[in-house]
N, C-alpha and C positions, 0 to 999 in steps of 0.2 A: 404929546410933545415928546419925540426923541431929539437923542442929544448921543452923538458920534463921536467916539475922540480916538486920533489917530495915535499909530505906533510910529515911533523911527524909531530906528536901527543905524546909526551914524556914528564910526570911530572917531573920538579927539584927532584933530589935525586935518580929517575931511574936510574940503573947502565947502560943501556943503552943512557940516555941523553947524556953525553957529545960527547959519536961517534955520536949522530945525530946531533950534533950542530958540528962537524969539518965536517962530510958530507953536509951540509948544506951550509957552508961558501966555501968548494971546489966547489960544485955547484953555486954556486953563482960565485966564481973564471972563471971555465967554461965556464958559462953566460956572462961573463963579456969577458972573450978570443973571442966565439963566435959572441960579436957583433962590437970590435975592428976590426976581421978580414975581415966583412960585409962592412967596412965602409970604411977599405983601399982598399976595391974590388970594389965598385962600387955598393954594395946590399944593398937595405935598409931594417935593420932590423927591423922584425914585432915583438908582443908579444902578444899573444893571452891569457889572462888570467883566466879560470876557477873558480876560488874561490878568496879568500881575501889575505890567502898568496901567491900567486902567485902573483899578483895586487902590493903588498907590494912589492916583490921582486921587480916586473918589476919597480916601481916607485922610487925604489934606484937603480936603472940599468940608470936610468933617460928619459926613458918612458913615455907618461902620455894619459890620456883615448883621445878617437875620438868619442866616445860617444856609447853607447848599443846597440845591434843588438840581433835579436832571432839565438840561435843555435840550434840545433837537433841535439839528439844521435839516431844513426839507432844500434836496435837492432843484435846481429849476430844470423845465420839460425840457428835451433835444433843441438846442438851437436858440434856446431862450436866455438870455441875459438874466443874471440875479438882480440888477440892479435897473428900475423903474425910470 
């Protein structure tokens, strides 16, 4: 099971700010569904974090590091979309 959580980048006063701050807090809601139901199953939930807001999230999800590892991104063939 992965579990995606998105970046915004929206200044105070964008008319788009405040849906990114309710999309934000329901993803985090979700996040938050997703590792309750991990925990009554028997799964232990992972959290792979990319960047710093992710990191941030996962560490109010109450998460905390294992320590750095190298990751790779494999590029996709000529013409191919990364996304399935």
């Amino acid at each position: 099971m992965a579990l995606a959580v998105l970046d915004f980048h929206f200044l105070a006063g964008d008319p788009l700010h405040e849906h990114a701050l309710l999309l934000f807090k329901l993803l985090r809601a979700v996040a938050a569904a997703l590792i309750l139901y991990c925990l009554e199953h028997g799964i232990e939930p992972c959290w792979d974090a990319a960047n710093e807001p992710s990191a941030a999230l996962a560490r109010q999800l109450g998460f905390h590091s294992t320590g750095k590892y190298e990751a790779y991104r494999l590029k996709p063939p000529e013409g191919k979309s990364a996304v399935s």
